[in-house]
C-alpha positions as CSV (number, residue, x, y, z in Angstrom):
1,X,39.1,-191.1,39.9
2,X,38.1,-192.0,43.2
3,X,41.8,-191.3,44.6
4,X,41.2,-188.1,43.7
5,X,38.1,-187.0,44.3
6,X,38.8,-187.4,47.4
7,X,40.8,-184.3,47.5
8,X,37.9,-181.8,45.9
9,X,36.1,-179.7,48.0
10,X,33.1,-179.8,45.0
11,X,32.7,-179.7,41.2
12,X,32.4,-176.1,40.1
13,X,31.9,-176.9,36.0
14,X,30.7,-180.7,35.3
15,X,32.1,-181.9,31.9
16,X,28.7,-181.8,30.5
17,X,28.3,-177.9,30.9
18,X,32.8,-178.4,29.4
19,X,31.6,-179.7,26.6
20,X,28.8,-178.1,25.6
21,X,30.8,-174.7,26.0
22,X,33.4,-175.8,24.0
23,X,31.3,-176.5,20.8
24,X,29.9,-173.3,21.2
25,X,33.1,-172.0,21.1
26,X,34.0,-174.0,17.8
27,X,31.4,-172.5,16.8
28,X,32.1,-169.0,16.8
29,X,36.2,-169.6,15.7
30,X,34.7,-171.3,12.9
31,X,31.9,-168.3,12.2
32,X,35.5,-165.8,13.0
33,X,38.1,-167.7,11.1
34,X,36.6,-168.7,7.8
35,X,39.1,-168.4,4.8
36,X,41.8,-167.2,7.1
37,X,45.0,-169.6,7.9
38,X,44.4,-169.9,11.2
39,X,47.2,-171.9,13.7
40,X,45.7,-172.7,16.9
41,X,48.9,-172.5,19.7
42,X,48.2,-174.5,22.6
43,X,49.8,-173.8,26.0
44,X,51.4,-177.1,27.6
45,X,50.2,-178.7,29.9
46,X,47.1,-177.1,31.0
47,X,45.6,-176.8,27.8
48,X,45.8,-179.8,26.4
49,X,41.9,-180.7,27.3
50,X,40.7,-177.7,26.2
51,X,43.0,-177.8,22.9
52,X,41.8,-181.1,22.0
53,X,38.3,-180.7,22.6
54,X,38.0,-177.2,20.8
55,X,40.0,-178.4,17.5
56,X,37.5,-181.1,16.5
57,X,34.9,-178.3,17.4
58,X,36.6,-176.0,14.4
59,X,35.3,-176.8,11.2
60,X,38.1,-175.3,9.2
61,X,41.6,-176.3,8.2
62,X,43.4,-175.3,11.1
63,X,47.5,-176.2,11.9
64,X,48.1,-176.3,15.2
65,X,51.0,-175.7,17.6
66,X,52.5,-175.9,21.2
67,X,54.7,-173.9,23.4
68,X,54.9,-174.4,26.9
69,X,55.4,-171.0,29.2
70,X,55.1,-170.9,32.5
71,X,55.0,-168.6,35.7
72,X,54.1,-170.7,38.4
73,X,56.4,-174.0,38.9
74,X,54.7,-175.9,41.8
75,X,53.4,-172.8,43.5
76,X,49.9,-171.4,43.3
77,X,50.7,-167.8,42.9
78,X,52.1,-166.8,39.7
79,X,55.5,-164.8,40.1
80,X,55.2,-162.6,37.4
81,X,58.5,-164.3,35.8
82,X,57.4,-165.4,32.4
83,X,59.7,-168.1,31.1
84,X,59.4,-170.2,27.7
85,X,60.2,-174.1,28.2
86,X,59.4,-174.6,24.4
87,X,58.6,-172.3,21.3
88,X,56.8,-172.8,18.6
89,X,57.7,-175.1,15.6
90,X,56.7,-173.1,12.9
91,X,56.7,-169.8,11.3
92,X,53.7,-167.6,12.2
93,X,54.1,-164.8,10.0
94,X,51.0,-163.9,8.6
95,X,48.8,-166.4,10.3
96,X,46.1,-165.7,12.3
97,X,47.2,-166.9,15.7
98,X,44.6,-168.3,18.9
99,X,46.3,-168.7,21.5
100,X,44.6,-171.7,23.9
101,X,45.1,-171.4,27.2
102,X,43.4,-173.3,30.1
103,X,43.1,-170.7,32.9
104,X,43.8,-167.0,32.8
105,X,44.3,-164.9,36.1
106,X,46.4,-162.3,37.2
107,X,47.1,-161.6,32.9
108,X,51.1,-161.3,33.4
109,X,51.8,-164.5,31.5
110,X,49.6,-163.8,28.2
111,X,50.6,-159.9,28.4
112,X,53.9,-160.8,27.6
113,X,52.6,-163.6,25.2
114,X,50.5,-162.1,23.1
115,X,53.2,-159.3,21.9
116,X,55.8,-161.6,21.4
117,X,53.6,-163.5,18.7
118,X,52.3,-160.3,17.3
119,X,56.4,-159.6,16.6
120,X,56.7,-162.9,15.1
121,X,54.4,-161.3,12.1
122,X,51.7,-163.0,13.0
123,X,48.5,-161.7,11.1
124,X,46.1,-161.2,14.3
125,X,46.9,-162.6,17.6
126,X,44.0,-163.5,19.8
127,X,43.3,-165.5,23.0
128,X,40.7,-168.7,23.8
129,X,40.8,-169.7,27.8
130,X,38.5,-172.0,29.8
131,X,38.2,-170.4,32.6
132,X,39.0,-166.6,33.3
133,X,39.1,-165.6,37.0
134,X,39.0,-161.9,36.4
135,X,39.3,-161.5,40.2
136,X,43.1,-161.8,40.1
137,X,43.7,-159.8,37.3
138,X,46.6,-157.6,37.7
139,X,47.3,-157.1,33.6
140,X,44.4,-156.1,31.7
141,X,44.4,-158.8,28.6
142,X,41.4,-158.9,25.9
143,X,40.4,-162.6,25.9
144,X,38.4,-162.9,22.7
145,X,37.0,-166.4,23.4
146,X,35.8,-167.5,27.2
147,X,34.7,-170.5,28.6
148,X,33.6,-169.7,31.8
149,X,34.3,-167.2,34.4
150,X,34.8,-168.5,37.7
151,X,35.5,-167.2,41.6
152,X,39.0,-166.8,43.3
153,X,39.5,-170.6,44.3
154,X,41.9,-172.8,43.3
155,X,41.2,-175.0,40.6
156,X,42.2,-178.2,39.2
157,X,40.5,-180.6,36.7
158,X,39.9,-180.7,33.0
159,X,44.2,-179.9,32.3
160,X,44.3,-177.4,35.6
161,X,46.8,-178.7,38.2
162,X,48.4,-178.8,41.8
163,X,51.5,-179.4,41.3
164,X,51.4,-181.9,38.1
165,X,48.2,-183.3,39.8
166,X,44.9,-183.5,38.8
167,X,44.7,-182.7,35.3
168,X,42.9,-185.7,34.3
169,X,39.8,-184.8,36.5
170,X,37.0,-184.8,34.0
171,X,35.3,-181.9,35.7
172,X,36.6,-178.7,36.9
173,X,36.7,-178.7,40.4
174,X,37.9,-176.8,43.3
175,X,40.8,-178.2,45.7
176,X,40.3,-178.3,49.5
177,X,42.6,-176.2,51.2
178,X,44.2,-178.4,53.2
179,X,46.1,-179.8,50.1
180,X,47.8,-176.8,49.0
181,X,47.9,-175.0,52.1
182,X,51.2,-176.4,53.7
């Protein structure tokens, strides 16, 4: 991890204060969802962290699922563009749908989501993020589950990114400048 430490301007969220938040989190989804089918629908890549960690949190029968929408590419600004690079794999009707995401900001991606699962027939249609920089919002979007609210600064760690990089930080961390400013 040295490699790319060395490329973090500090460590906003250490994995201790992750994981922690995440079982509260379980917590609550497990309080929420009791006796409902419940499909958790992670959002590749970013999530996958998050995804994995919450599940074994959730002591229920949950199914789980993937798709993988983006609006960013290698940029940092989302475009507003919503594209799907793989759907679901299953029916949703009548399931009770959490979407898992691992950052939320300017709302455009998961306000085009959300209604497109709530047409699929899905039961209830509801949205767990890490982090939620409400800063950048530009779509209001009810998040019913957040991990942690953070500042306007790029992120990467814990599934976050720089183009494909950095993901497998432990921590959350914010990027120095220099890296993605060129």
């Amino acid at each position: 991890m040295d490699r790319l430490m060395k490329d973090v301007k500090h460590v906003l969220i250490d994995r201790d204060r992750i994981r922690q938040r995440v079982q509260e989190i379980g917590a609550d989804i497990t309080r929420d969802y009791a006796g409902k089918e419940t499909v958790l629908v992670g959002i590749l890549k970013g999530a996958i962290p998050f995804l994995c960690d919450l599940m074994r949190t959730v002591d229920l029968p949950v199914s789980l699922d993937t798709m993988c929408v983006s609006s960013y590419g290698d940029g940092t600004v989302s475009c507003g563009k919503v594209s799907i690079k793989k759907d679901l794999d299953r029916s949703i009707e009548g399931k009770h749908v959490i979407v898992v995401e691992d950052i939320i900001d300017t709302g455009c991606t998961m306000a085009s989501l959300v209604p497109l699962l709530k047409s699929r027939g899905a039961a209830s249609v509801e949205l767990a993020v890490c982090l939620d920089k409400k800063e950048r919002r530009q779509i209001p979007v009810k998040v019913r589950y957040i991990g942690f609210e953070i500042p306007d600064e790029f992120i990467v760690g814990y599934g976050c990114d720089y183009a494909e990089r950095y993901r497998n930080l432990p921590d959350i961390c914010t990027l120095k400048n220099e890296i993605y400013e060129h």
